[in-house]
MARMAR-673486 format. One record per residue: x, y, z of N, C-alpha, C in turn; residue in three letters. Coordinates in steps of 0.001 Angstrom, whole numbers, plus 524288, in hexadecimal, padded with zeros to 5 digits. Atoms other than C-alpha are relative to their C-alpha. Example, Ala and Ser with C-alpha at 12.3 -4.5 7.8 and 13.67 -1.06 7.14 Angstrom:
BEGIN
8037A7FB5A800008300C7EE6C81E7880384804B080000ALA7FCCC7FB5A7FFC4835667FBDC81BE47FCFE80442802DASER
//
This chain:
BEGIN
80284802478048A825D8862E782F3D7FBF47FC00801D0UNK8059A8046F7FDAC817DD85AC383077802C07F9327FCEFUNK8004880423802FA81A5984CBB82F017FDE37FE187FE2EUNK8056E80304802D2814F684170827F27FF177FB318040BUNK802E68052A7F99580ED18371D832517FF147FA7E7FDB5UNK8006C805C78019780F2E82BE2827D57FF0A800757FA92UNK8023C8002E803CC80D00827D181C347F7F97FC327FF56UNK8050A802827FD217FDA78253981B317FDF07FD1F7F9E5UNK80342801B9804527F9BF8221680D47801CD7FE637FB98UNK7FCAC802F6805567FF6081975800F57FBF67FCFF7FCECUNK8016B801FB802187F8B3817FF7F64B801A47FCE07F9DCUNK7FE67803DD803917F7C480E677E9797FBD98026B7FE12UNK803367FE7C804AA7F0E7810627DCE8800A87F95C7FD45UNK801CA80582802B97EA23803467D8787FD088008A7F986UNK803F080115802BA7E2D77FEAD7CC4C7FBCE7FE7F80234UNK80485803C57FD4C7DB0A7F54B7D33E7FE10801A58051BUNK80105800347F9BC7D3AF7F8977E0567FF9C7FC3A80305UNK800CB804367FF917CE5D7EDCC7E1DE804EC7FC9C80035UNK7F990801D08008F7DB1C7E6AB7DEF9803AC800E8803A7UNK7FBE77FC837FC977E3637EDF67E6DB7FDA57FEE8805C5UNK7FFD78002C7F9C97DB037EFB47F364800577F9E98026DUNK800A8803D27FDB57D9647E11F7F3BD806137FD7780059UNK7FB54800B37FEDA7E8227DF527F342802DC801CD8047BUNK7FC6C7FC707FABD7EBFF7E9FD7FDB87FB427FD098049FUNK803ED8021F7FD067DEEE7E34A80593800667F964801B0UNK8008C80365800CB7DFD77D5D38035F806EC7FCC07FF94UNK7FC5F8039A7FE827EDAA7D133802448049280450803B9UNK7FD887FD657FBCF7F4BA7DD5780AB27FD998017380501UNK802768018B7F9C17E9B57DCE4814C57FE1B8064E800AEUNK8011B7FBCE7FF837E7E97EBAE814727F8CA802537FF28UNK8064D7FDE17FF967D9187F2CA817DE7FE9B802FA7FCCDUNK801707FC078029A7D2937FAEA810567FDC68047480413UNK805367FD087FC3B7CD898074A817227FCE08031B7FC6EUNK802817FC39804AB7C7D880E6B80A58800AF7FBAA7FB8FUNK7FEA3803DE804567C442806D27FE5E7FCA7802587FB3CUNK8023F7FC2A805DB7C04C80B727F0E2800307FEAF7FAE1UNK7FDA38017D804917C0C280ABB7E3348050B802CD7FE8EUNK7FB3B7FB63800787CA6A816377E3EC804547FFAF8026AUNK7FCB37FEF87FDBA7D1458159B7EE19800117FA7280516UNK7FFBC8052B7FB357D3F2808B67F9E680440804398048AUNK7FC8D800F77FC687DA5E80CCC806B7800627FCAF80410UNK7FF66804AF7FA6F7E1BE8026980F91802A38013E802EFUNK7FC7B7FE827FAE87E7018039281C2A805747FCDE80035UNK7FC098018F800BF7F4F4800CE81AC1803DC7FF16803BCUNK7FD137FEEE7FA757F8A5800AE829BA803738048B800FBUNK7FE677FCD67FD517FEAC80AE0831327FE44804DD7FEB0UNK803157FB277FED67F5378156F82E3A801E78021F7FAE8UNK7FEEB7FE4F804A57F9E4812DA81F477FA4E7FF8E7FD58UNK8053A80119801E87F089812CB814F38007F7FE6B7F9FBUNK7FD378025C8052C7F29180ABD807837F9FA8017A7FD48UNK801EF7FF38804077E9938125F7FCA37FFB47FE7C7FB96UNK80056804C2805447E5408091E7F0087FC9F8063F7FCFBUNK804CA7FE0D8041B7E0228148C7E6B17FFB57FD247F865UNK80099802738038D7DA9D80F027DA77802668045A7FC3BUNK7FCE67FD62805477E51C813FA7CD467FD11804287FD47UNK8022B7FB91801AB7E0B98212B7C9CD7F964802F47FFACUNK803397FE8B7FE167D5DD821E97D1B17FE068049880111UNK7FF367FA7E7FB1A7DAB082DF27DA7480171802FC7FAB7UNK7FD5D7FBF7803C47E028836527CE157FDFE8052A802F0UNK804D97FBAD7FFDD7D44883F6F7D09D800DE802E68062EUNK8004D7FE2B7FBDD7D619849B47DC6B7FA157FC748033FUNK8032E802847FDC37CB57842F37E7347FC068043980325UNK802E57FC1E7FC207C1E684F187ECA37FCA07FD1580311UNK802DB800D67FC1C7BA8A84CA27F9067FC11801FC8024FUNK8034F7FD467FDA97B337851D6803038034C801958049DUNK7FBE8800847FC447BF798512680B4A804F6802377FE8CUNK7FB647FFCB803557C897854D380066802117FD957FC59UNK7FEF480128805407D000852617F5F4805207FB677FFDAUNK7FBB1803BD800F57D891846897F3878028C801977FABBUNK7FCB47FFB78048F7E232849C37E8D9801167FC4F7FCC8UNK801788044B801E67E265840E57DD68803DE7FCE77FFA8UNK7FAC5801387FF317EE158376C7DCC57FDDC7F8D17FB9BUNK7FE5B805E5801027F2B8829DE7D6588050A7FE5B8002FUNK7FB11802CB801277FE378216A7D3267FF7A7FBE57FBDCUNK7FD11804188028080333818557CA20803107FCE47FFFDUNK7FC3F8041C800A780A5580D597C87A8038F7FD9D8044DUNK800B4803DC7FC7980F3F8039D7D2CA8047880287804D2UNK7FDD07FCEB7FB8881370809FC7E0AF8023E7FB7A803F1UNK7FE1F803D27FD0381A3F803F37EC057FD1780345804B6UNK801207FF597FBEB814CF804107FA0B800D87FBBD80578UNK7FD8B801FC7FC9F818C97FDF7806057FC5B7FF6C80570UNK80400801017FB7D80F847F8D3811B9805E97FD13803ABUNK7FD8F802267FBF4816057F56B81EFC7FDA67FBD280181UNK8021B807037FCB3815E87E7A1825D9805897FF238043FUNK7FC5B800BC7FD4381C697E4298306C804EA7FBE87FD31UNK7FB92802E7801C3829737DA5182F107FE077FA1D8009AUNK8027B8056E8009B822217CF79832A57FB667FE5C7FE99UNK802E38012C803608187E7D0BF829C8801B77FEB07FAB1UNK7FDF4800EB802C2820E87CEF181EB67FF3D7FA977FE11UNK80029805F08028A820DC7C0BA81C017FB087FE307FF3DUNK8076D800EE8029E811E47C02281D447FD508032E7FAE6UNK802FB7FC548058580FB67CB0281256803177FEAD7FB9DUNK7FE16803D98045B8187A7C3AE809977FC3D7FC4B7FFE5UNK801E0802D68000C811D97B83480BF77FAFF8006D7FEE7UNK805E37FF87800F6803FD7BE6680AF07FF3C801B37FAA6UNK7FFFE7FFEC804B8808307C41A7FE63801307FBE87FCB6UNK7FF59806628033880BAB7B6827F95B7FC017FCC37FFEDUNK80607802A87FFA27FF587B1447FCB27FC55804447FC45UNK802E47FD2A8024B7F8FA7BC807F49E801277FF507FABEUNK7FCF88003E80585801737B9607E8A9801B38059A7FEAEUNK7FDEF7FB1A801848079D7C7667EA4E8077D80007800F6UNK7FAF380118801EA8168C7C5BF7E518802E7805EC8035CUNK7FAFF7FB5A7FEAF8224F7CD197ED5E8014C8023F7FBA2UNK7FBCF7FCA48046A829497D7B37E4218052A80063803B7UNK7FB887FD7B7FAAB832237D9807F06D8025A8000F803EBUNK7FDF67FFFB7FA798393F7D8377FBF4804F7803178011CUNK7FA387FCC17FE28842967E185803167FFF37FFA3804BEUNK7FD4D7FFBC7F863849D67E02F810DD8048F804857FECCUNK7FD777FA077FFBF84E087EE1181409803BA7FF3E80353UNK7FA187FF867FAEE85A4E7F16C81BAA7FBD4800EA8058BUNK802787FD8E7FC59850787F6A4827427FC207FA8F80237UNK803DD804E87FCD684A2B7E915828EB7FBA37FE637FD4EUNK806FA800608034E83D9E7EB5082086801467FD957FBC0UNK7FFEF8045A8048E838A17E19C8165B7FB25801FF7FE5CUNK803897FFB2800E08305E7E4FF80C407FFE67FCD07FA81UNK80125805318031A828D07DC45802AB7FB6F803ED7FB5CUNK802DD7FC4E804388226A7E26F7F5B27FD987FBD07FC99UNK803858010C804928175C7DFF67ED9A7FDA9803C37FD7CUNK804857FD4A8013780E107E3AF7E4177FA1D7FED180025UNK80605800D17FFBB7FFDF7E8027E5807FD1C7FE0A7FADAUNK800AA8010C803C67F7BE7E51D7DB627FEE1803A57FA78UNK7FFD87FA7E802F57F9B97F2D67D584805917FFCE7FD97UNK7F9FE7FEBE7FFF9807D47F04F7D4478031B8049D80272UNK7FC7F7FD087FCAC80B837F8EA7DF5C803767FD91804CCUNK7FD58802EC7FE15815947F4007E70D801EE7FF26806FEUNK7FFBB8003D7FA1A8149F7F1AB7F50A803DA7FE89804C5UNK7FCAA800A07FD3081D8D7EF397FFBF7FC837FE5380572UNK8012F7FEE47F9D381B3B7E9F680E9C8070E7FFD68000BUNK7F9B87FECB7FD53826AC7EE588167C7FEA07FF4480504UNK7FFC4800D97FA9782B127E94082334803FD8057B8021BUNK7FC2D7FBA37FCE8831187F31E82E00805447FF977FEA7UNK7FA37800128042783F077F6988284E80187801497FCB0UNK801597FF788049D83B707FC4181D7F803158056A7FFD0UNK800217FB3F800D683CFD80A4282057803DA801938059AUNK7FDEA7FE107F98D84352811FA82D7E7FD1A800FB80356UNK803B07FEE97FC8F8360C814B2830077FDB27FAC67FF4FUNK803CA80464800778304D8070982E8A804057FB7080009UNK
//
């Protein structure tokens, strides 16, 4: 059987672009490598890739010159999970407290991992997780 070599792509469905990229830019530190009215992609480390498409943007199949993107959305407020090491933890609390962005969360897993949840300003609900989390992480 062919495997899968990773997961490479997680996206969010915003109102705001503007709004949004300057939140995932500006208080999570993340790059843009594509930016749009449609669509933002940021580099999410490890060869992830955190997709901002603007709320019922994409409905519409996408033809190319390259091909066809299939049309897609979502609704209503998702969870997603960015990695940080363990001793980054107390600084991304702390940087979210300086941003005025309120914990929803804290969990210490049997496996060691700590993760700390917020929301974006979409009301999707984010997670960093320290190593411990998973069997693979």
């Amino acid at each position: 059987m062919p495997r899968i070599a990773g997961l490479l792509e997680t996206a969010l469905y915003v109102a705001d672009m503007p709004r949004a990229v300057a939140f995932f830019k500006d208080v999570l530190g993340l790059e843009p490598m594509l930016s749009g009215a449609r669509l933002t992609a940021f580099d999410a480390g490890r060869q992830g890739v955190l997709l901002l498409f603007l709320a019922g943007g994409s409905v519409a199949d996408m033809p190319g010159p390259r091909g066809t993107v299939p049309g897609h959305d979502g609704q209503g407020p998702v969870h997603m999970a960015f990695a940080i090491e363990a001793e980054d933890y107390e600084p991304w609390r702390q940087r979210l407290a300086e941003h005025g962005i309120p914990s929803r969360g804290e969990v210490a897993w049997p496996r060691g991992g700590r993760s700390l949840y917020f929301d974006d300003p979409d009301g999707h609900l984010i997670e960093l997780a320290t190593p411990g989390l998973w069997a693979n992480y």
